[in-house]
C-alpha positions as CSV (number, residue, x, y, z in Angstrom):
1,X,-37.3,90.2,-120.0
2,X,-34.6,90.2,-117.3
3,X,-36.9,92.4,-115.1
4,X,-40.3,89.7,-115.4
5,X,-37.4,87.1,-114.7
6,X,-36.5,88.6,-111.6
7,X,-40.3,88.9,-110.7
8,X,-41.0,85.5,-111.1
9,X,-37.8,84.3,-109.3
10,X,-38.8,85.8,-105.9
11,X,-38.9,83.8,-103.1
12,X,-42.5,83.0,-101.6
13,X,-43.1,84.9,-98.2
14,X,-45.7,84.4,-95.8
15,X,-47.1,87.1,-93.6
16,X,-48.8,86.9,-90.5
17,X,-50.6,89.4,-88.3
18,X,-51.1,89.1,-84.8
19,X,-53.9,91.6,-83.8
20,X,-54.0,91.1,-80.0
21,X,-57.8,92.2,-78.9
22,X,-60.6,90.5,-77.8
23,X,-63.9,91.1,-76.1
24,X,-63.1,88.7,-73.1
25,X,-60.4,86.1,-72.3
26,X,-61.2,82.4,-73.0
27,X,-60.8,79.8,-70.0
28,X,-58.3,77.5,-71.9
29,X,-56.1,80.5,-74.1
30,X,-52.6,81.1,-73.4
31,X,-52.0,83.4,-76.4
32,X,-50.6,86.7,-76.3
33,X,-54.4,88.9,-75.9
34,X,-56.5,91.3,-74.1
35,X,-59.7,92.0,-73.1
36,X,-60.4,95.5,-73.8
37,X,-61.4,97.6,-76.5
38,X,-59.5,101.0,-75.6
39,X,-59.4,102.6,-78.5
40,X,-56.6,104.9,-78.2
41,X,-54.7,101.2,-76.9
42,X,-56.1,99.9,-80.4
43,X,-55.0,103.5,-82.2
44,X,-51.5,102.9,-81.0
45,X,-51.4,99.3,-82.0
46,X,-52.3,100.0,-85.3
47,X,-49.8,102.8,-85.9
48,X,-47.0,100.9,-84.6
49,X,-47.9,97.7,-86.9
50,X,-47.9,99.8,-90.0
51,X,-44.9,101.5,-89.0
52,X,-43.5,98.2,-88.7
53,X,-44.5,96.8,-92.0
54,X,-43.2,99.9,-93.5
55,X,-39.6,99.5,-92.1
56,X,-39.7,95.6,-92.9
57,X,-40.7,95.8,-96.8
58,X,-37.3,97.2,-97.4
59,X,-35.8,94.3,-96.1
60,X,-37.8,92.1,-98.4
61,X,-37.1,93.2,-102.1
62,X,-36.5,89.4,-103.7
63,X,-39.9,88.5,-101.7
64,X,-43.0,88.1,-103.4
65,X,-45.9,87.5,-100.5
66,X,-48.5,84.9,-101.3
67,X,-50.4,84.6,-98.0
68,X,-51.4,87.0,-95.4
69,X,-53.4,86.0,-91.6
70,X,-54.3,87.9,-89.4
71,X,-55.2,86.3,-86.2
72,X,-54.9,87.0,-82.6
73,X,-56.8,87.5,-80.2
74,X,-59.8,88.3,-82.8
75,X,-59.2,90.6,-85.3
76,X,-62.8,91.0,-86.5
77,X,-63.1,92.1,-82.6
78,X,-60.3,94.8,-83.9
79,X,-62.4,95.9,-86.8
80,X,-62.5,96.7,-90.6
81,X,-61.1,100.0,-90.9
82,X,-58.1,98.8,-89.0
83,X,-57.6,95.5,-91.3
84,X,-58.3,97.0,-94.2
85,X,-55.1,100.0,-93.4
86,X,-52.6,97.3,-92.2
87,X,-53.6,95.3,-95.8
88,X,-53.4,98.7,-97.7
89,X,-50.0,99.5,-95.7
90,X,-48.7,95.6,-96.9
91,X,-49.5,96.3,-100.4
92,X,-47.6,99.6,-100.5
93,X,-44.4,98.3,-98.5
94,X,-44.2,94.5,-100.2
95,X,-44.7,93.0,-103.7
96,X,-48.3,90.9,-102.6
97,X,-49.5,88.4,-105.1
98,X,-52.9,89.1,-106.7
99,X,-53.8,85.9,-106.0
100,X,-52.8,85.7,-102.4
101,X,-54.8,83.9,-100.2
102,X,-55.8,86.6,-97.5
103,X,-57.1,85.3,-94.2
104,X,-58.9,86.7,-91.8
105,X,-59.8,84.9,-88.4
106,X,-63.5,85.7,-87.1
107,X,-65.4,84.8,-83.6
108,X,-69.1,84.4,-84.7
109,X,-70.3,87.3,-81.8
110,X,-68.6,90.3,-83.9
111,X,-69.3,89.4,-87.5
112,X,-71.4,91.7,-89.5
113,X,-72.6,91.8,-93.2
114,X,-70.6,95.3,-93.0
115,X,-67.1,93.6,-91.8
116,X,-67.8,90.8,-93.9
117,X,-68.3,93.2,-97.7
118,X,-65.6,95.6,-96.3
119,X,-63.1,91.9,-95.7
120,X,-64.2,91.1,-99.1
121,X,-63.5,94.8,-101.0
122,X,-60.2,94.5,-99.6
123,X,-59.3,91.1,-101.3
124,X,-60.3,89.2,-98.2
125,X,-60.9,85.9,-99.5
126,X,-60.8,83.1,-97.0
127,X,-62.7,83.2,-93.1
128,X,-61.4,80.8,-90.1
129,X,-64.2,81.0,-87.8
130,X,-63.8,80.1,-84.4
131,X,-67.0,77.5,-83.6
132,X,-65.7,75.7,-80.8
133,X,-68.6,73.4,-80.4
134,X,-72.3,73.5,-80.3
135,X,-73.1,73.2,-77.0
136,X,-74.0,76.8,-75.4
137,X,-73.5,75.5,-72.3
138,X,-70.0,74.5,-72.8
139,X,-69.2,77.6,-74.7
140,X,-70.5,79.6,-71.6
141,X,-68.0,77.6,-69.4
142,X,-64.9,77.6,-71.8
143,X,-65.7,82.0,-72.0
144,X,-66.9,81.8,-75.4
145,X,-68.9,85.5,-76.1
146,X,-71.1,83.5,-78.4
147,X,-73.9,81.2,-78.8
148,X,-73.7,78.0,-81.6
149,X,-77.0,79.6,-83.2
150,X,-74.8,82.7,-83.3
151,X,-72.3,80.3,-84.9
152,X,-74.7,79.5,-87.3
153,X,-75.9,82.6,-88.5
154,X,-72.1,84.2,-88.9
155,X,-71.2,81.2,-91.4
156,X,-74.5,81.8,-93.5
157,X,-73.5,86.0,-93.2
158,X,-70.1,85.1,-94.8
159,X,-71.4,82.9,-97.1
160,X,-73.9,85.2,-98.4
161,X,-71.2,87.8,-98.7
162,X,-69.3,85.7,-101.1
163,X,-66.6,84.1,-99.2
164,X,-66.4,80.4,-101.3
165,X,-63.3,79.5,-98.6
166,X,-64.3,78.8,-94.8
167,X,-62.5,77.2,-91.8
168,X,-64.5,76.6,-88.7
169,X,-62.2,75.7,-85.9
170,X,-63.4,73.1,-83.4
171,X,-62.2,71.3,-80.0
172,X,-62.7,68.2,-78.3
173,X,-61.8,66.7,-75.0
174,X,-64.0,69.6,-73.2
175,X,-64.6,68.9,-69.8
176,X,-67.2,66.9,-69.5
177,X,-67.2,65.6,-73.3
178,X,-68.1,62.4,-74.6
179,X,-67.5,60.8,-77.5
180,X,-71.3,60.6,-78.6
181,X,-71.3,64.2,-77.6
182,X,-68.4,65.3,-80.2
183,X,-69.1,63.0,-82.9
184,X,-72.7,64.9,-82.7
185,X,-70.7,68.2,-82.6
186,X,-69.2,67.1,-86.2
187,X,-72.3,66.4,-87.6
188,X,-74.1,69.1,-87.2
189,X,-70.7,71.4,-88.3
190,X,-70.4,69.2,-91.5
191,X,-74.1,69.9,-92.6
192,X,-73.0,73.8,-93.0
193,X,-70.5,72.1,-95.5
194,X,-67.1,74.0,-94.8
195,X,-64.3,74.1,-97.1
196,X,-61.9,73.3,-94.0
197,X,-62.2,72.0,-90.3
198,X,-59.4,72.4,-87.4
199,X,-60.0,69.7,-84.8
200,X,-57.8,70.8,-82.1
201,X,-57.7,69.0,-78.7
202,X,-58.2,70.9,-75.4
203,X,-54.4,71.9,-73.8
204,X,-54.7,72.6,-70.3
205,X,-51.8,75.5,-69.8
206,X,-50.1,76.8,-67.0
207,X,-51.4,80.4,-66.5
208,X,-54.6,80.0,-67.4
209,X,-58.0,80.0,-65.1
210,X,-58.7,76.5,-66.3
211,X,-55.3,75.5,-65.3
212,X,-56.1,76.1,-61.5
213,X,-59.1,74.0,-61.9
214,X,-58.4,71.3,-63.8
215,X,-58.6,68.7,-61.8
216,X,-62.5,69.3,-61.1
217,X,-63.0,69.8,-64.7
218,X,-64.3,66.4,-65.7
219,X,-61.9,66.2,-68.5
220,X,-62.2,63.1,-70.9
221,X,-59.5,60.8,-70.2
222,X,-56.3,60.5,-72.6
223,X,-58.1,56.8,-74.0
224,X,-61.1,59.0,-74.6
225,X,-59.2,61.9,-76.5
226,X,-57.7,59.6,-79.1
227,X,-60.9,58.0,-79.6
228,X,-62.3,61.6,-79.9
229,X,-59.6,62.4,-82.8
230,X,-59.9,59.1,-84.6
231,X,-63.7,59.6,-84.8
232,X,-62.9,62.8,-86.3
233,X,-60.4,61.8,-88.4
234,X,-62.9,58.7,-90.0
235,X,-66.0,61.2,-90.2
236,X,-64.1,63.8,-91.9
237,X,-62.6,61.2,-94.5
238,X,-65.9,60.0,-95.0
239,X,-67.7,63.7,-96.0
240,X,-65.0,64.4,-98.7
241,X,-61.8,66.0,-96.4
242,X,-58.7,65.1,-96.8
243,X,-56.7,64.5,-93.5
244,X,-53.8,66.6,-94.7
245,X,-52.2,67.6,-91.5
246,X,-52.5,66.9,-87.9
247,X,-55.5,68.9,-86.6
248,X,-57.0,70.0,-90.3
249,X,-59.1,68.5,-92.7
250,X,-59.8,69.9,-96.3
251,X,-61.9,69.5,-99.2
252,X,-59.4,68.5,-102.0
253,X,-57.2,71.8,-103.4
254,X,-58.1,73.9,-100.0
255,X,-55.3,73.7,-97.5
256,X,-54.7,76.3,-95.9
257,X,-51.7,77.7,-97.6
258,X,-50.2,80.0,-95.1
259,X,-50.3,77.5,-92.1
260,X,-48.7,74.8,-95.0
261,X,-45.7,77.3,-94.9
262,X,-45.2,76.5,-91.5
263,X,-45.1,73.0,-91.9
264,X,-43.1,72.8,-95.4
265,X,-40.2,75.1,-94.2
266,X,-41.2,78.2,-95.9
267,X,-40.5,81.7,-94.6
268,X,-43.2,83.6,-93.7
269,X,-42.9,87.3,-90.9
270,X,-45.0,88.1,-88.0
271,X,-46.1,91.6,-87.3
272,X,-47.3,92.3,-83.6
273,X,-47.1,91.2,-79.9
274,X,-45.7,87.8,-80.1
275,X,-45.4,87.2,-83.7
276,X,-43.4,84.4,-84.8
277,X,-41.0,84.7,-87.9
278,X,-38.7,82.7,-89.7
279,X,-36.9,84.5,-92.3
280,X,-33.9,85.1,-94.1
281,X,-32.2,81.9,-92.4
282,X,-32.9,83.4,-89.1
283,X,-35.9,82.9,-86.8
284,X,-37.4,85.7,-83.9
285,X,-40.2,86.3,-81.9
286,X,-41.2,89.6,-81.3
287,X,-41.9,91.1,-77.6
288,X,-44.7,89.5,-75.8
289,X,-46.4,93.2,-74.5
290,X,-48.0,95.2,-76.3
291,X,-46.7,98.2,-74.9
292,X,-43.0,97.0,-75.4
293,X,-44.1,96.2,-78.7
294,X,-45.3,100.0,-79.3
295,X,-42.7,101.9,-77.7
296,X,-40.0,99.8,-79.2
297,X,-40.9,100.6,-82.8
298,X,-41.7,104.4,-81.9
299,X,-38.3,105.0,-80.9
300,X,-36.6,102.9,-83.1
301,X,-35.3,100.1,-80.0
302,X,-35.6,96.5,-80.2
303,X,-38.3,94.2,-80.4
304,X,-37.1,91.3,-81.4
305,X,-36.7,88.4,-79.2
306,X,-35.0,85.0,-79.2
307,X,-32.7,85.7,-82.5
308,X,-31.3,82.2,-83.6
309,X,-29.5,81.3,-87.0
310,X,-30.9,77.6,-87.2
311,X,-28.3,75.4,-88.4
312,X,-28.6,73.1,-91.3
313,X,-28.7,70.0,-89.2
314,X,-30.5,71.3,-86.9
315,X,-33.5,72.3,-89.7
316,X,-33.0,68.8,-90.6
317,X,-34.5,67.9,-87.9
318,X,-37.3,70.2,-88.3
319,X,-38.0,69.1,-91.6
320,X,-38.8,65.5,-90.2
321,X,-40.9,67.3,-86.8
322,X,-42.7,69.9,-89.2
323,X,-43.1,67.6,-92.8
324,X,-44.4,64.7,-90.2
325,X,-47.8,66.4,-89.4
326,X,-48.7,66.6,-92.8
327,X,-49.7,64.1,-95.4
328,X,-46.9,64.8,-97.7
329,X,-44.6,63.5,-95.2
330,X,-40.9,63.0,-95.6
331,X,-39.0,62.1,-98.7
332,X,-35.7,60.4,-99.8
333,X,-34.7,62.5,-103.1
334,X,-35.7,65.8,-101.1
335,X,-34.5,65.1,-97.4
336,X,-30.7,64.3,-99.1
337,X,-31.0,67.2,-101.6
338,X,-31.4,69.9,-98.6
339,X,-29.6,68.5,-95.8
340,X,-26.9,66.0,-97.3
341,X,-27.6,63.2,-94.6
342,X,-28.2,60.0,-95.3
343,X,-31.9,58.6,-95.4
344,X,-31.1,54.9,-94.9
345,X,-31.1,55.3,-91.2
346,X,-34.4,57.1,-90.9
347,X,-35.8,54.3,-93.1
348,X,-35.3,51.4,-91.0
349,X,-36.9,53.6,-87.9
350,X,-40.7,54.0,-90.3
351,X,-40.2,50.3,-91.6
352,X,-40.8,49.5,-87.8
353,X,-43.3,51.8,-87.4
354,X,-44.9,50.7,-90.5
355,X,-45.1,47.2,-89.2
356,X,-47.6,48.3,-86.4
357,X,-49.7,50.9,-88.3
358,X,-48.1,53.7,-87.6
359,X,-46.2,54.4,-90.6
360,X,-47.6,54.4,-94.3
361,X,-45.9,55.3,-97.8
362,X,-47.7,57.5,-100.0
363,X,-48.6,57.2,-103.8
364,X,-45.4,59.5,-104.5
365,X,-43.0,57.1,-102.6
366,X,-42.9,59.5,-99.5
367,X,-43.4,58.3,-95.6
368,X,-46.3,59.5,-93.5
369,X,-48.1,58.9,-90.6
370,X,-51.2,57.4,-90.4
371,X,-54.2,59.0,-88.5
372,X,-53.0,56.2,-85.3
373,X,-49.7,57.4,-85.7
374,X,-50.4,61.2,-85.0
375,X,-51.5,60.0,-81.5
376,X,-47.8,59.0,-81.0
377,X,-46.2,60.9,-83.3
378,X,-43.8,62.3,-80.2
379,X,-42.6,58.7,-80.2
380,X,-41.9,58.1,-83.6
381,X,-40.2,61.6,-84.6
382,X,-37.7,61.1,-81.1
383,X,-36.4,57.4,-83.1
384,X,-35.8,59.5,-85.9
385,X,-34.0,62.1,-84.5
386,X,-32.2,59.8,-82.7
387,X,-31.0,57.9,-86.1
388,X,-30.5,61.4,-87.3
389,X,-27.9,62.1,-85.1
390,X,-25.8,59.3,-85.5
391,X,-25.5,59.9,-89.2
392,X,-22.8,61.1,-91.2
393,X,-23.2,63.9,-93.9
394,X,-23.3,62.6,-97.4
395,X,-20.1,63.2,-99.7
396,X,-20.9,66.3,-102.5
397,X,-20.9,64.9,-105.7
């Protein structure tokens, strides 16, 4: 008995693998990728992650792991044989759930009914695919290495494998978008009837080639933008989804539970270039290079990056940032359980919110944004955290 106690009693852990290939190098992506498919480069990458994982499940005993992604760059671009060793090296090293949900990011030019039975013999069971849109001619100028019909005919692959859980990821505010144009992009993405949708808005970053020609891009205007994401938000509503957190939309019971871990304060480890993790009341980033990444396990040195111990007000603070793009949004009984500050103060900053729209309460009592008040949600959290700040920690009882 004390030993199934103990089982049950471990702490949820998220895990999240950064596979950092691709066939060619968006336009708009500033994530940590390349362009190649050197396969002793892809050899090397794989030993060091599993050499990795190995040296990290010792540190995890009291863990239980409940979600696993894998994204990237594009790890169906990586390949099968190399997912399915760093899931079989996971299982060895950490106590994974049987029911975890195991995800597996896809761009619709290297899916195969072979990858797809493979994902789904190795407990695979939920596909993000990256869409994008369904114009060709935009996916030609963004870099895309696919076509929407080849969009098309990935989704009906995986459904024909079996996968019964599918994101498809989209963006708006293209250059050259308009509003007709994107609502028409939702329509025809909503007929393939996905279980989830991420609406993400174009960022133009520093570093990348559409940085250096932005201003000749014909990007939709800010105005336009929000209009873009309140369309979404009201079409999406309207087919079934539930808005549940910023930029994703569900049917009811299909979150996605690994990303919900970042934005509930679980803990969750990254493996590979760039990986974020926040566990054990400490939060890194591993080295942004590749090769760093794989000569710094091989010899044993350091990879890690940015070590902080986050400090209790200061996850305060987070909890209102991160709890704030979701649906659940922030509560009284919970914020003053974990942080012993006072949740008077935040309350008359949403009661003014509330008062234009921006602010709503939930059927469990809780305060959330609307879909109007994502689009200033900077402005809102930044009167919060300034309340925050000028509170004094609760007496213990």
């Amino acid at each position: 008995m004390a030993i199934l106690s103990r089982r049950m009693n471990k702490t949820p852990l998220g895990i999240y693998i950064h596979v950092p290939f691709c066939r060619s190098k968006c336009q708009y992506c500033d994530f940590y990728s390349l362009a190649t498919k050197d396969d002793k480069l892809m050899d090397n990458f794989l030993d060091a992650i599993c050499a990795h994982i190995k040296e990290s499940g010792a540190l995890a005993p009291n863990y239980k792991v409940d979600t696993v992604y894998f994204g990237g760059g594009t790890p169906s671009f990586f390949g099968v044989d190399g997912i399915a060793t760093i899931l079989a090296t996971l299982r060895r090293n950490f106590d994974v759930d049987n029911n975890a949900e195991i995800t597996v990011e896809c761009n619709p030019d290297s899916v195969s009914d072979k990858l797809l039975h493979r994902l789904r013999a190795e407990g695979v069971n939920r596909i993000s695919l990256g869409v994008q849109t369904d114009d060709d001619e935009m996916l030609k100028k963004l870099g895309r290495p696919h076509t929407y019909a080849q969009a098309v005919t990935a989704y009906q692959r995986i459904r024909k494998a079996g996968f019964r859980n599918v994101s498809i990821d989209l963006m708006y505010g293209l250059p050259g978008q308009t509003l007709t144009d994107w609502q028409q992009t939702l329509d025809n993405v909503l007929r393939l009837l996905p279980e989830h949708v991420s609406c993400y808005g174009l960022k133009v970053e520093e570093g990348t080639p559409l940085y250096e020609y932005k201003d000749a891009a014909n990007l939709p205007s800010d105005d336009v933008q929000a209009d873009m994401y309140l369309a979404a938000s009201e079409m999406l509503r309207s087919r079934g989804y539930r808005h549940y957190e910023v930029s994703n939309f569900a049917r009811k019971g299909l979150y996605s539970r690994h990303n919900m871990k970042y934005w509930n304060g679980g803990e969750y480890l990254g493996f590979g270039p760039s990986a974020s993790s926040d566990f054990a009341g400490k939060r890194f980033v591993l080295a942004r290079d590749l090769q760093t990444y794989i000569q710094g396990i091989r010899s044993g040195g350091e990879v890690m990056e940015d070590v902080q111990e986050i400090p209790l007000r200061e996850r305060a603070g987070e909890y209102l940032m991160l709890r704030l793009r979701t649906s659940t949004g922030i509560g009284q009984e919970e914020y003053e359980r974990m942080f012993l500050l006072p949740f008077a103060p935040l309350v008359e900053v949403l009661q003014k919110h509330r008062e234009f729209g921006y602010v709503t309460r939930t059927d469990e009592g809780h305060w959330a944004l609307t879909p109007k008040g994502y689009l200033i949600s900077n402005s809102v959290i930044s009167d919060l955290l300034i309340a925050q700040d000028s509170s004094q920690p609760l007496k213990r009882l």
